[in-house]
C-alpha positions, 0 to 999 in steps of 0.5 A: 858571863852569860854564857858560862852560865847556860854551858853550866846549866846545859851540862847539869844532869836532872834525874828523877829519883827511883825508888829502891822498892819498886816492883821490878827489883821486888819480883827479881828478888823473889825470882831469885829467892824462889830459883835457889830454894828450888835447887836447895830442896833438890839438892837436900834430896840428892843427898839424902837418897845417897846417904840412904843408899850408903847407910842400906848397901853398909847394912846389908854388906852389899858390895856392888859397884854402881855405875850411875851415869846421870845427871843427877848423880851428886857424886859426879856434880861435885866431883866426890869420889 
């Protein structure tokens, strides 16, 4: 019987309890927050300068092509034509 019990306490797993809020976790998620605001603030002005574009070449009956091949082109990010 004595030796069930220390094959029992030998496979026990002690463990010592995280905290969720440590400061890893708290700084990845900041990491994160700060990362995706950046892209939404430079998106939210990729669209706007297209917006701007189409409302202005619409007024002034413009009818030019734009070629724009870089990488910042909305339309070719998302493929829109």
């Amino acid at each position: 019987m004595l030796i069930l019990k220390r094959m029992a306490f030998s496979t026990g797993y002690n463990y010592k309890e995280r905290s969720i809020f440590d400061i890893k976790t708290l700084i990845e998620a900041l990491k994160f927050i700060i990362i995706n605001a950046i892209l939404a603030f430079i998106f939210l002005f990729l669209t706007l300068e297209e917006i701007d574009w189409s409302l202005i070449s619409a007024r002034a009956k413009i009818k030019d092509r734009v070629i724009d091949n870089t990488s910042w082109n909305i339309k070719k990010i998302f493929e829109v034509y």
